[in-house]
C-alpha positions in Angstrom: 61.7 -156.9 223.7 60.0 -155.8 220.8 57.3 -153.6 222.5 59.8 -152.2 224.2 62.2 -151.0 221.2 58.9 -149.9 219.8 58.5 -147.6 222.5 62.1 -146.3 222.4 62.1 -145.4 218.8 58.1 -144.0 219.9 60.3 -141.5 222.8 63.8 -141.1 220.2 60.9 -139.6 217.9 59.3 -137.5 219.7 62.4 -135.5 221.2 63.7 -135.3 217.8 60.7 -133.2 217.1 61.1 -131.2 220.3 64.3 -130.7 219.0 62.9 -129.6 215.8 60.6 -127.2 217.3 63.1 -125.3 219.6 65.7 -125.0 216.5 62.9 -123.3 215.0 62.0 -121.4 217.7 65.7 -120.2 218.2 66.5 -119.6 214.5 63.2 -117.8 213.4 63.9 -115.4 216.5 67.6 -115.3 216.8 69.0 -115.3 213.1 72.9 -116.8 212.6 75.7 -114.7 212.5 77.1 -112.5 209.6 79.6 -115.5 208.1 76.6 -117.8 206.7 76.3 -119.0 203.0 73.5 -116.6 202.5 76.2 -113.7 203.1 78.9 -115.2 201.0 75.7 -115.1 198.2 75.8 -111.5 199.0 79.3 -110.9 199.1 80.0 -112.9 195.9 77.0 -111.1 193.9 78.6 -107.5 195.0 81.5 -108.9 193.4 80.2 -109.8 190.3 78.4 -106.6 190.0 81.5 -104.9 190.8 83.1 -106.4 187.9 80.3 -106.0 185.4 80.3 -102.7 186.1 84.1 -102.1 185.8 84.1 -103.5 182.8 81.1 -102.0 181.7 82.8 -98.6 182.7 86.1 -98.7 181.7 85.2 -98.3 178.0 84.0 -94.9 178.9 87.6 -93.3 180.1 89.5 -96.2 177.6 87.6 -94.6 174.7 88.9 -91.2 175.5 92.5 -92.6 175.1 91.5 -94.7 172.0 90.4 -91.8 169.9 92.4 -89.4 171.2 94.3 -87.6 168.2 96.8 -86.3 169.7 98.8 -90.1 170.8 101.3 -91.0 169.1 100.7 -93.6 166.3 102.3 -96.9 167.1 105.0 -96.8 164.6 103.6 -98.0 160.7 101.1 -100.5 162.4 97.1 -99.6 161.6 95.0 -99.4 164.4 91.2 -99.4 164.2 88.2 -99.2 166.2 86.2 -102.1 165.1 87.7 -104.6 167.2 87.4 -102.8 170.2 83.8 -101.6 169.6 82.7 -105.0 168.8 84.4 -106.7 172.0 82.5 -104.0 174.7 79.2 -105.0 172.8 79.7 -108.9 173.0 80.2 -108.8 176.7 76.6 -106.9 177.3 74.5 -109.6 176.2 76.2 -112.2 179.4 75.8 -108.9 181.8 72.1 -108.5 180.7 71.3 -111.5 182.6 73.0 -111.0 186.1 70.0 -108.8 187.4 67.5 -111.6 187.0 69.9 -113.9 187.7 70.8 -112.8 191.4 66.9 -111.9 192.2 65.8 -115.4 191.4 68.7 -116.7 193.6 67.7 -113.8 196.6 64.4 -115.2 196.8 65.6 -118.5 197.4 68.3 -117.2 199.8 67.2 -114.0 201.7 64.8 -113.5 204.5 62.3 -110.8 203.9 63.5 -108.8 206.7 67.0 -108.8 205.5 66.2 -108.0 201.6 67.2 -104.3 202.3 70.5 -104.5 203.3 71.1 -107.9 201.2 70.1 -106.3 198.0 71.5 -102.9 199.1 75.4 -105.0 199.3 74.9 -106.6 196.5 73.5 -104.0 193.7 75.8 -101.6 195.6 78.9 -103.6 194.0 77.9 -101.7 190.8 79.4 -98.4 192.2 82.2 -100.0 193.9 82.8 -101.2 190.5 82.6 -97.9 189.3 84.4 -96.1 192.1 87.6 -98.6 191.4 87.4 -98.9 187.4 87.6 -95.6 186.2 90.5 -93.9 188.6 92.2 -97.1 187.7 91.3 -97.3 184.2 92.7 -93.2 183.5 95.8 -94.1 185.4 96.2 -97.2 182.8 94.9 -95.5 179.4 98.1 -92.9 180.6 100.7 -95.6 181.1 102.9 -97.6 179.3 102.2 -101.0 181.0 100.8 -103.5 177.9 100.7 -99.8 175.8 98.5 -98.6 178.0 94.7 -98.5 177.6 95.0 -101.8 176.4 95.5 -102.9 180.1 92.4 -102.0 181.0 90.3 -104.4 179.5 93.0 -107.3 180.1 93.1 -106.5 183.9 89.1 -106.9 184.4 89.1 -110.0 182.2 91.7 -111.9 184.4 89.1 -110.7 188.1 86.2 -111.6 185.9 87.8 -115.3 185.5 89.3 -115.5 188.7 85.6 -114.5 189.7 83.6 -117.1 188.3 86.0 -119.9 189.6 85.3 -119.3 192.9 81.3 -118.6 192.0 81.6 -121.9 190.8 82.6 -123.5 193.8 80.9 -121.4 197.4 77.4 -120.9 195.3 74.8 -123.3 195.4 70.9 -123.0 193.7 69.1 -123.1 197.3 69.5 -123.9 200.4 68.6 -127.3 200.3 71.4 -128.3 197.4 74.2 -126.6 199.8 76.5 -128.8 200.8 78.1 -127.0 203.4 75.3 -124.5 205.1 74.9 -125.0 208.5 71.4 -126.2 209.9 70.4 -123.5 212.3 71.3 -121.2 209.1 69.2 -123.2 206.9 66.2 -123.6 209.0 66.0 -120.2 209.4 66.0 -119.3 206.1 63.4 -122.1 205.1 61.1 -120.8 207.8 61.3 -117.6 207.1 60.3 -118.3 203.8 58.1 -120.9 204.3 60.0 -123.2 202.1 59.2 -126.5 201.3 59.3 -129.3 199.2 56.3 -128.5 197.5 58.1 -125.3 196.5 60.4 -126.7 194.2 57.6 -127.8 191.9 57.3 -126.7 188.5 55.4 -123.4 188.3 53.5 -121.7 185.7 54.5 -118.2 185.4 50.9 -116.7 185.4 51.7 -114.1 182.6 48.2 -112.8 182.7 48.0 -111.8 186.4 51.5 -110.1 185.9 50.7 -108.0 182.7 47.8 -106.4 184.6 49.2 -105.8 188.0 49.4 -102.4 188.6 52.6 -102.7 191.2 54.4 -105.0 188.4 54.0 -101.8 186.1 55.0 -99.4 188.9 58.3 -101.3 189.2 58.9 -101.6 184.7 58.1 -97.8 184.6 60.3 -96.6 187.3 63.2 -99.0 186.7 63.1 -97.5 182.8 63.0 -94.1 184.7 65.7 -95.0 187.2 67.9 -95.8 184.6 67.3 -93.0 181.7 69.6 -90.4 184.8 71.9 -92.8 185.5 72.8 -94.4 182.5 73.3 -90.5 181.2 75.7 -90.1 183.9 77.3 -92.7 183.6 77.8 -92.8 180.0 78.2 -89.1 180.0 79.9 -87.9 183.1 83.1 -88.3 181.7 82.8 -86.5 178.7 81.2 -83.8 181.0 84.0 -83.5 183.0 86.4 -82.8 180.2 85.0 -80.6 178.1 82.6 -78.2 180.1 84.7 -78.3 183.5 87.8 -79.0 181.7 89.2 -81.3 183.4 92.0 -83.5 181.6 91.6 -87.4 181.9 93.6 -88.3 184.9 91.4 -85.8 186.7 88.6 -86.5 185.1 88.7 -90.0 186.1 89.3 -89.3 189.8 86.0 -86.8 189.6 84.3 -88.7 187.7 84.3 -92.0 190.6 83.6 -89.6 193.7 79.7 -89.0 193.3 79.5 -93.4 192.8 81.8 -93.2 196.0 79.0 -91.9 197.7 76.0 -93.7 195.9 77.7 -97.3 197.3 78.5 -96.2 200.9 74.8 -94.1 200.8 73.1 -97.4 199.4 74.6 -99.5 202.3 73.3 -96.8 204.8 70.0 -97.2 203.5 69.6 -100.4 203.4 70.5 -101.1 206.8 67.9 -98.2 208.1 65.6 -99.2 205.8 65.5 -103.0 207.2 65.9 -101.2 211.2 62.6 -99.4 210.2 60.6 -102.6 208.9 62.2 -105.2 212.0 60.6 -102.8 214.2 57.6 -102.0 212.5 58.2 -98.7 212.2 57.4 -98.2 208.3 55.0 -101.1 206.6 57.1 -102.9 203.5 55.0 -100.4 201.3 55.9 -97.4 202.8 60.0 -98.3 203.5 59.9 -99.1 199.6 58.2 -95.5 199.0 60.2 -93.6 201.3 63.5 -94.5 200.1 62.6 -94.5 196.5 61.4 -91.6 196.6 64.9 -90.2 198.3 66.3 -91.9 195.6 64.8 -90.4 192.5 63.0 -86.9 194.0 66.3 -86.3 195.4 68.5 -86.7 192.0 66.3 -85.2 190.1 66.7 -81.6 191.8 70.6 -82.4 192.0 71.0 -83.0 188.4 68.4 -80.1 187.4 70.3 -77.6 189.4 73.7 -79.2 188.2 72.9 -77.5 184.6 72.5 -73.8 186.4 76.0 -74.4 187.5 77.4 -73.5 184.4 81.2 -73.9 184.8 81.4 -73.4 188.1 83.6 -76.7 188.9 82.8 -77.2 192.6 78.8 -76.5 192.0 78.9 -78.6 190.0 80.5 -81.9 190.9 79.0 -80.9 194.9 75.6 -81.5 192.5 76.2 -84.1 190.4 77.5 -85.9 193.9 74.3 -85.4 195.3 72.8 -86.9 192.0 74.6 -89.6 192.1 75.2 -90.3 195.6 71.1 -90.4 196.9 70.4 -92.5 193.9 71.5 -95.6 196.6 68.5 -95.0 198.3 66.6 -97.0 195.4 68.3 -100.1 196.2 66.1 -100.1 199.3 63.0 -98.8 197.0 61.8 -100.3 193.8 64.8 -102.9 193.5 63.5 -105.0 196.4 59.9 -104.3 194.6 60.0 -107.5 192.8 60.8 -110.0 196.1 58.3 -108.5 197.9 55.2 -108.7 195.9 56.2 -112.2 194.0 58.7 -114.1 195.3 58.4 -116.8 193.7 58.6 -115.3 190.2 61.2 -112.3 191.0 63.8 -113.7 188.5 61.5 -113.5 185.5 60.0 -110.2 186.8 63.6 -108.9 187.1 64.7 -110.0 183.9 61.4 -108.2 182.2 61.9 -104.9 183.8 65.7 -105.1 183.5 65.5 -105.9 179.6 63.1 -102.9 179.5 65.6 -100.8 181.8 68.4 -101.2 179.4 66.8 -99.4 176.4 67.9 -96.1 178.1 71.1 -97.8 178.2 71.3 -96.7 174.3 68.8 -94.5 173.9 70.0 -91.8 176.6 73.3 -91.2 174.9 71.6 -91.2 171.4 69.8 -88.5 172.8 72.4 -87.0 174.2 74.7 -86.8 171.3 72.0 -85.4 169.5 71.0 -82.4 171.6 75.0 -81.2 172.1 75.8 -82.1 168.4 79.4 -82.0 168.7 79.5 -78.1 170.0 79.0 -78.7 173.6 77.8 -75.5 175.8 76.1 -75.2 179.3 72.8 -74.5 177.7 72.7 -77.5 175.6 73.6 -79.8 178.8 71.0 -77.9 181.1 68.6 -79.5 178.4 69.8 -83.0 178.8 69.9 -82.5 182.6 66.3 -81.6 182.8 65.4 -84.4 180.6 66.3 -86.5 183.0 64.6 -84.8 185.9 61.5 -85.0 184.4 61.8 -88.4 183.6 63.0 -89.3 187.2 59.5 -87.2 188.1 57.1 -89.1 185.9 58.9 -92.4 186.8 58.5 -92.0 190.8 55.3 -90.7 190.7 54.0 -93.3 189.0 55.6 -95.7 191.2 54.5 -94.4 194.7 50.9 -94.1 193.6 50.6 -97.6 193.1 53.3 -99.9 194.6 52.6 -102.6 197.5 54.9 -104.2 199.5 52.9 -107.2 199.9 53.1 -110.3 197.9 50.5 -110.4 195.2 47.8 -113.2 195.2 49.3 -114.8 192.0 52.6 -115.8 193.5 50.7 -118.3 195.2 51.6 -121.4 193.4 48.8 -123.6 194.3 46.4 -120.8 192.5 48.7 -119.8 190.2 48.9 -123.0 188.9 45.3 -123.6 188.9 45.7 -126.9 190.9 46.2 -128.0 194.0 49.5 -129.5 195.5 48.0 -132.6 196.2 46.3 -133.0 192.6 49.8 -132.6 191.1 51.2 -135.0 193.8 48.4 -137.4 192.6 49.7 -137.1 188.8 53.2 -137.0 189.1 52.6 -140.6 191.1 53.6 -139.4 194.6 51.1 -140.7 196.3 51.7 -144.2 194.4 49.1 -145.6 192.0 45.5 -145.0 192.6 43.1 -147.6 193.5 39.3 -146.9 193.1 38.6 -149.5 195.5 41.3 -148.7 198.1 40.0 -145.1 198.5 36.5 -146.2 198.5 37.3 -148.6 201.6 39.0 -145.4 203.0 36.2 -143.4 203.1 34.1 -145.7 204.5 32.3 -145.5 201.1 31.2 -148.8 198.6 32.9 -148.6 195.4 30.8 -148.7 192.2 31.5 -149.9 189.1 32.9 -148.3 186.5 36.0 -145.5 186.5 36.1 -143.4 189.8 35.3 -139.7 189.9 37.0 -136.9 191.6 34.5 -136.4 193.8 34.9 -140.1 195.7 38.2 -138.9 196.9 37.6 -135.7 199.3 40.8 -136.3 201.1 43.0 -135.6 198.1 41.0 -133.4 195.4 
């Protein structure tokens, strides 16, 4: 009786790993369907970003209405700008960290063949963000409801709460910690990544390897680049709009969301092509990321160079700054994906380096731009601060397609990374149970000697 429950659980065994195989066969070549946890990640992040954004937006139109001198003073009652200047800065630390944030959580979650169109629906929630806040944000600052532009900022609070309450509950660190992922779902995605146990161990972030890695620096200097013409349009646009095509704020608003219209629907387009492209082996990783950041900095940059030859030709110029705007989507399929694909492993912390870097010309590009129109704005003095940011958009893709790779980097390997192998930390972190000189000896088929063992008697785990 006992042989022969010995030899059941011997057969229940080995289907179970039959099983196993085919369930890996079937999910590493036939991925589950669009409604898995890894695309509520995706769906969640583009809402979050779409929120950041709004409310990083919104202080752009909201700030037209809150200086305007023209409205009518509340009664006797003092209004000042302090309070509201100081509450748009205290929310930018808590966005600062959503970039690196949702990378370190996209290397966990998303297959490397669907980073393009993942990355592409989630960074795309920026401009859908955009697109929604500042129509909706003109139509409030010219209101009554809540003494109108007050609104604004009270209306993305409430979707930023109602946001992180269900973040809370349908987003999980990995797939392993998800409660309710299915398992064909979540052996694909741990094959596809090659996921283990051993992954979760404590790594090392080899700081040496990164700061002399010329594709690291390819992503920092084109993300700084990437962000110098966009955060002048975004910051600016507006102001554009009013005082050199003269439109008035309800308008203005409208205008102003069209060309990030185009950037999130292009950005979705591209992402999906891009991914097409790479399933098929079409393009190499390296040359998809090339390709499509180049149509999405090359292309802006002789949109928004031409946009300052306009002049005040209204529908020159917003078909221009469209384009500007609108091809910069492509780069969510470019550089963005840069830091999953050559380290993994460490694409939060390479995220959150870049992305600190990226926000200087967060500041600095309107600095520059008050500075160069000086409160006297003509069409000469905003062809200057459109061809500053071509030429930046020039130097920064340059850079970046001469030495990008798509491939992962030999220091996102964690076993040499770490300068140990998995085994020699399993050894030390008492995995392997404690260590007996004379046991391994025996196991060798060696004779221990005296004294304390060496490294070197114990082949099969050093």
């Amino acid at each position: 009786a006992v042989h022969d429950r010995r030899r059941t659980n011997e057969v229940l065994k080995k289907m179970s790993e039959e099983e196993e195989v085919l369930v890996d066969t079937v999910a590493v070549t036939l991925p589950p369907g669009c409604c898995g946890a890894r695309h509520i990640l995706a769906f969640m992040g583009f809402l979050g970003f779409a929120n950041v954004y709004a409310m990083r937006v919104n202080l752009s139109v909201a700030i037209v209405a809150m200086v305007n001198n023209t409205a009518i003073p509340h009664a006797n009652k003092t209004e000042v700008d302090v309070c509201p200047t100081h509450s748009g800065n205290s929310t930018k630390p808590s966005e600062g960290v959503t970039f690196p944030a949702m990378n370190a959580l996209m290397a966990k979650w998303v297959p490397p063949l669907e980073r393009s169109k993942m990355s592409s629906l989630v960074y795309a929630g920026s401009q859908f963000g955009t697109v929604v806040s500042l129509p909706i944000s003109g139509l409030l600052c010219q209101s009554s409801f809540l003494k109108g532009w007050p609104a604004v900022f009270y209306l993305f609070g409430v979707l930023g709460l109602l946001w992180f309450f269900a973040w809370m509950f349908l987003i999980h660190n990995s797939p392993e910690s998800h409660p309710r992922i299915c398992l064909d779902e979540k052996i694909y995605i741990q094959t596809s990544l090659n996921q283990t146990p051993d992954n979760t161990k404590v790594q090392v972030i080899p700081w040496r390897h990164i700061l002399t890695s010329l594709p690291f620096w390819a992503i920092f200097i084109v993300h700084i680049a990437q962000n110098w013409g966009f955060y002048t349009l975004l910051t600016e646009l507006p102001t554009y709009m009013k005082n050199i095509l003269h439109f008035n704020i309800a308008q203005d608003s409208f205008v102003s969301a069209l060309p990030y219209l185009l950037m999130w629907l292009f950005s979705i387009i591209a992402g999906q092509v891009a991914d097409y492209l790479r399933t098929r082996g079409t393009l190499s990783t390296t040359a998809t990321r090339r390709i499509f950041n180049s149509i999405g900095i090359y292309g802006p940059m002789v949109c928004i160079v031409l946009a300052g030859y306009a002049g005040c030709n209204r529908d020159a110029a917003i078909g221009l700054l469209c384009g500007a705007v609108g091809l910069n989507g492509a780069v969510y399929s470019g550089y963005m994906n840069s830091h999953l694909d050559i380290a993994p492993n460490f694409a939060g912390t390479l995220m959150g380096i870049t992305n600190t870097a990226a926000t200087i010309p967060g500041f600095v590009a309107p600095q520059v731009v008050g500075y160069l129109i000086k409160g006297k704005e003509t069409v000469r003095q905003w062809k200057l601060v459109f061809w500053i940011a071509g030429i930046v958009y020039f130097v920064g893709n340059t850079f970046y397609i001469i030495f990008i790779s798509g491939e992962q980097q030999h220091w996102n390997d964690l076993e040499k990374s770490n300068g140990y192998s998995r085994k020699t930390e399993a050894v030390h972190t008492g995995q392997y149970g404690s260590f007996n000189p004379q046991d391994a000896s025996s196991a060798s088929g060696q004779t221990s000697s005296a004294g304390p063992a060496s490294p070197t008697n114990f082949p099969e785990i050093f």
